[in-house]
C-alpha positions, 0 to 999 in steps of 0.5 A: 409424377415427373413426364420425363422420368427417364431425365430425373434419374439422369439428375440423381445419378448425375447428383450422387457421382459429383466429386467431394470437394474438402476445404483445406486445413491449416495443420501448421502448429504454433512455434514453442515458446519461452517465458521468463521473469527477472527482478531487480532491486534498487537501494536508495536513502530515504528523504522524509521519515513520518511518524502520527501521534495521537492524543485527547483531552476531557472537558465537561462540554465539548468547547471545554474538551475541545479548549483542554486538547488544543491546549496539548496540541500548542504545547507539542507544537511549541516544543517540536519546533523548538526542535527545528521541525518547521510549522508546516510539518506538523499536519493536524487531524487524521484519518481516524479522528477527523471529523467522524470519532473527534468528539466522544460523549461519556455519560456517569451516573451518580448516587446522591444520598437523600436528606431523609435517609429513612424514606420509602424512595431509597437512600439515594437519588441517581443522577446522570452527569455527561463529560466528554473527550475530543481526540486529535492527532499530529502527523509528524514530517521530519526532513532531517533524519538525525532529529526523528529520536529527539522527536520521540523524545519529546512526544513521550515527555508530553504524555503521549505514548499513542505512537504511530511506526516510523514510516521512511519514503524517499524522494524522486525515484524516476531514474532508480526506477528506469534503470532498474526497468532497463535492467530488469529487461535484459536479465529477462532475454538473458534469461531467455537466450540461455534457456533457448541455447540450452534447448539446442534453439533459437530466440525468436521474436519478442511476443510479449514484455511487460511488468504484470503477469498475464495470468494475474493482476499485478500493478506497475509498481516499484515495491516498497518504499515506505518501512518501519523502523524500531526504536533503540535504547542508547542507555540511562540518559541517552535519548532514543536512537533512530536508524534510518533503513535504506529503501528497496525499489523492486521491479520485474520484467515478463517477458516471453519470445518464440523458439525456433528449431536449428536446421 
């Protein structure tokens, strides 16, 4: 017990009449905000078409197979630069064929009858006989784009009907793409700007521009470049006919910026 109690209830009353102290808060709210999103479409006129086709041989060994398919492969060769697609537009092998698939073994079974047909063995004496097929593949790079029917053409005169789709790309698209950006942007704060005028506000500052979503993964790209294209029949005698499709380059700008209140 304390020797002097009459100073430790001094000290509680002292504790117990203290003013409380509260920390200020910040009750200021965020300004609202306003998000938009526009996109712009670019055409451009295709450079390359590029068509794969696929084909195989048999031989009664691999070398044998392999010699047979080769033989296919000069053929088409010989036959599509005559054309006048150069040799090195004419890539060999694929993703599917090379190395993994290249080569397939094919084994038969065969009944011989046997000299006695009267034995207790059986008529026949089976036998086992393996061939193979080697599978190769061609893509097809063709720069002039009035030759992509004749191409066909040709690939179905050797027997091969394994025809990938046309696929045509374009070229360069650095300039396409940044005026599509520039556009894409503007239309955005258009956008925006109607938006904060309809409200009875104003535009604030930019807090975001970008070509992906916040909420959802998106990737910096210029929409589809690569299309495929059907083939026409121009009649009894005529050879097919290609029309070549133009390409669409997409971009799209997010954009979002503050609203402010008119005072």
């Amino acid at each position: 017990m304390s020797p002097f109690p009459w100073l430790a209830r001094a000290l509680a009353l002292a504790v117990v009449a203290a003013p409380h102290v509260a920390v200020a808060q910040d009750t200021t709210t965020a300004l609202p905000q306003v998000y938009t999103a526009a996109t712009v479409v670019r055409h451009v006129p295709p450079e390359l078409a590029v068509v794969t086709v696929r084909f195989a041989a048999g031989g009664a060994s691999p070398a044998q197979a392999g010699a047979n398919v080769a033989l296919r492969a000069d053929s088409l060769r010989h036959a599509l630069q005559a054309l006048g697609i150069p040799h090195d537009s004419l890539i060999s092998g694929s993703q599917w064929y090379w190395w993994r698939g290249r080569v397939e073994p094919h084994q038969h079974q065969q009944c011989v009858p046997r000299p006695d047909p009267s034995s207790t063995l059986g008529r026949c004496i089976m036998t086992y006989d393996t061939t193979y097929t080697v599978n190769d593949a061609i893509e097809i790079h063709v720069r002039d784009l009035a030759l992509v029917g004749a191409v066909l053409d040709t690939v179905l005169a050797h027997r091969i009907i394994d025809i990938s789709n046309v696929s045509f790309r374009a070229g360069d698209l650095h300039d396409v793409q940044e005026d599509a950006l520039r556009e894409a942007t503007r239309r955005a704060r258009g956008q925006a700007e109607a938006i904060a005028e309809a409200s009875g506000a104003t535009l604030g500052r930019i807090i975001s521009l970008s070509t992906q979503r916040e909420t959802e993964y998106q990737p910096y790209g210029f929409g589809i470049v690569t299309t495929a294209a059907g083939y026409g029949d121009g009649g009894e005698g005529a050879g097919t006919t290609v029309v070549s499709p133009s390409l669409p380059v997409s971009v799209t700008v997010f954009g979002k910026w503050e609203l402010i209140a008119k005072h």
